[in-house]
C-alpha positions in Angstrom: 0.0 0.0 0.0 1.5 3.2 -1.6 2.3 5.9 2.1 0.1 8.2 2.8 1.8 11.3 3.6 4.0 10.5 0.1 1.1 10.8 -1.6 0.0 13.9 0.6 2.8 15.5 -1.0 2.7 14.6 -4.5 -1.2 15.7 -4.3 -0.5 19.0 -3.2 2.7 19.9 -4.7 2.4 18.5 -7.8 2.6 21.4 -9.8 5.2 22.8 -8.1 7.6 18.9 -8.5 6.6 19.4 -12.7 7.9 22.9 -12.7 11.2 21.6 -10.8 11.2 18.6 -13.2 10.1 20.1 -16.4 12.8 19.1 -19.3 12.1 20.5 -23.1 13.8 17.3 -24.5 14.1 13.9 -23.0 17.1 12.8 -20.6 20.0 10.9 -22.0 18.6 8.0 -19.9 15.1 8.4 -21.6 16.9 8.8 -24.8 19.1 5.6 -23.8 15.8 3.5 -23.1 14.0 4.5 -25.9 17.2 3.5 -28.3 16.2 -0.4 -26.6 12.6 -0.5 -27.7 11.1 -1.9 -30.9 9.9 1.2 -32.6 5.8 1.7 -31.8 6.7 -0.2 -28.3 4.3 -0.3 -25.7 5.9 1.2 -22.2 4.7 1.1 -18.7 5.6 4.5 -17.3 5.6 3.2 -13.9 4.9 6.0 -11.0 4.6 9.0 -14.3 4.2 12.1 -12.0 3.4 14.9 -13.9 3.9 12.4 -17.3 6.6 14.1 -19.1 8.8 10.9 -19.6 5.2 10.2 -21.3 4.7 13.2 -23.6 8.8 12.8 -24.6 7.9 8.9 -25.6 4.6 9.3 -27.5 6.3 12.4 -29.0 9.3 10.0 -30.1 6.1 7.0 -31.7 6.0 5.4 -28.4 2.6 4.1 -26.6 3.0 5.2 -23.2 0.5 3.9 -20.4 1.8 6.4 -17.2 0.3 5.4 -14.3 0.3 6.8 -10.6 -0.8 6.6 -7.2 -0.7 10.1 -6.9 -4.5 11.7 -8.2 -2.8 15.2 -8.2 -0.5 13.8 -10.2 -2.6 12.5 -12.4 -4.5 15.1 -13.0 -2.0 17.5 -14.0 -0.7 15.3 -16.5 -3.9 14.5 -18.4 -4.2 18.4 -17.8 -1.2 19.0 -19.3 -0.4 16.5 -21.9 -4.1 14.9 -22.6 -2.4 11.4 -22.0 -4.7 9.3 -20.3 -2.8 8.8 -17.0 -4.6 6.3 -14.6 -4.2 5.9 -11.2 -1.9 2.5 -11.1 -0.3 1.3 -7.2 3.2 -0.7 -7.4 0.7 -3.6 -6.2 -1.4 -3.3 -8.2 1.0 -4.4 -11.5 -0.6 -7.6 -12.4 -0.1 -8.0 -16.3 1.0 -10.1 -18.1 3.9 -10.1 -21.7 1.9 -6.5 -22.2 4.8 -3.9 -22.5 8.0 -3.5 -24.4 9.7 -1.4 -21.7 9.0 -0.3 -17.7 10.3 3.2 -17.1 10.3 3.8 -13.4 12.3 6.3 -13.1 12.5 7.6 -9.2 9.6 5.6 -8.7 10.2 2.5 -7.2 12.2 4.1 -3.9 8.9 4.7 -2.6 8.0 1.4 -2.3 8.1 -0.2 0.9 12.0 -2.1 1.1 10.5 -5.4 1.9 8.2 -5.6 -1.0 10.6 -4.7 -3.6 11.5 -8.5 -4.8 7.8 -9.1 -5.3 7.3 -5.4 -7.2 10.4 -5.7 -9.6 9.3 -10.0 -10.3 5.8 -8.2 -11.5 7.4 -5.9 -13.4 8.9 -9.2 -15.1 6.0 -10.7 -15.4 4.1 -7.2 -17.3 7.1 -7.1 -19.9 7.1 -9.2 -23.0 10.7 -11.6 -23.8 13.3 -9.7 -24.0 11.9 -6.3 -22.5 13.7 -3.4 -21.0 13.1 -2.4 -17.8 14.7 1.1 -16.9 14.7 1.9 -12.9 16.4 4.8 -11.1 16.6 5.2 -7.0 18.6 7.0 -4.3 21.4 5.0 -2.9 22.5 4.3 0.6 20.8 1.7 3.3 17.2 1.3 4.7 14.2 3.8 4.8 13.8 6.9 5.9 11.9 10.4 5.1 13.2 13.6 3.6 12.9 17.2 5.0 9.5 17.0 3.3 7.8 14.2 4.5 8.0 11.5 1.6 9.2 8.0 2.6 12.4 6.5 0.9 13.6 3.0 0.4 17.3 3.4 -0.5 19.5 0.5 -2.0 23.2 -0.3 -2.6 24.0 -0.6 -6.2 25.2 -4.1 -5.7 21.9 -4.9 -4.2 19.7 -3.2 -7.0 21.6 -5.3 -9.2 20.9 -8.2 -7.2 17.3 -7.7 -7.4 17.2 -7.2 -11.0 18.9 -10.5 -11.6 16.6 -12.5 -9.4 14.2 -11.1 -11.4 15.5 -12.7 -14.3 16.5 -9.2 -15.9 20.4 -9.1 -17.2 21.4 -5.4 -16.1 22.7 -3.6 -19.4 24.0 -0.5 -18.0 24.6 1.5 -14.9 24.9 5.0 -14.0 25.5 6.6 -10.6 25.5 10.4 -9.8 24.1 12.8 -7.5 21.1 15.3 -8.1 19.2 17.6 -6.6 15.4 16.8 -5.8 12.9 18.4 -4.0 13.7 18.6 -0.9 17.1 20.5 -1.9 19.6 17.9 -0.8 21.8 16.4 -3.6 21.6 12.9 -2.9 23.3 9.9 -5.1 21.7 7.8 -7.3 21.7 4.8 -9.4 20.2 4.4 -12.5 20.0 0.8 -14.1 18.5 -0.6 -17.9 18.2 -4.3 -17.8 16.8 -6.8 -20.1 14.1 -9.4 -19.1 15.5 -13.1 -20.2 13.9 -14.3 -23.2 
């Protein structure tokens, strides 16, 4: 069950998290994704926010399904990029050789820790053979919550790899930096494309 007081957030601020994340072309790492799908792929944009990933993909031929558990979120992309965002929890991913590519991109570290095996073995399960699944989180050890309330699960990069592979994904690429979020602390990250076995 997504928290409560991360959603409370995303509800209220959304506008103000698309403004901070708003990007006129798409990120190398959306551009690096993309370059994996079959052209005209169906992608699972996993926890879209404001959907801009989205607008970049459909923009590029793309069919992008963004879902969220956030309704402000929601909202403001149908608003803003008439896209058909749906509201979509991490537990509630139960299909089945549907998508080309899973773009969950800052997503998936608010999930609960413990429930990440069972989250990233759906997301297995909703990719066709040979899909791409692209996922990006904070690094460092166990959960905690930022300045402004949202609830993180952080990993090691040796153990995001780990899960990916349980999964059954092999893990393409990696890329670890640091940005600066919401909250104003600039906080590493890793950022992983992997391919589901075929």
């Amino acid at each position: 069950m997504p928290d409560a007081r991360t959603i409370r957030f995303y509800d209220t601020a959304a506008s103000r998290y698309a403004n901070l994340t708003k990007a006129k072309a798409p990120s190398d790492s959306l551009l690096k994704f993309m370059d994996l799908l079959p052209a005209g792929g169906d992608v699972l944009d996993l926890g879209c926010g404001p959907a801009q990933a989205s607008a970049h993909m459909r923009a590029a031929g793309f069919r992008p399904d963004p879902v969220d558990a956030s309704q402000g979120m929601i909202d403001l992309a149908n608003k803003t990029h008439d896209i058909g965002a749906r509201m979509l929890t991490f537990d509630q991913v139960d299909m089945i050789n549907r998508y080309h590519g899973v773009w969950a991109n800052f997503s998936l570290l608010h999930a609960p820790h413990e429930d990440l095996p069972r989250i990233f073995a759906a997301i297995a399960t909703a990719l066709k053979p040979k899909g791409v699944f692209h996922v990006a989180m904070k690094v460092g050890n166990g959960t905690a919550r930022d300045s402004i309330d949202r609830l993180y699960s952080y990993v090691t990069v040796a153990e995001l790899e780990s899960l990916l592979q349980a999964a059954r994904f092999d893990v393409l690429d990696i890329t670890e930096g640091h940005e600066v979020g919401c909250a104003g602390t600039d906080d590493p990250f890793v950022a992983m494309r992997a391919r589901k076995h075929g």
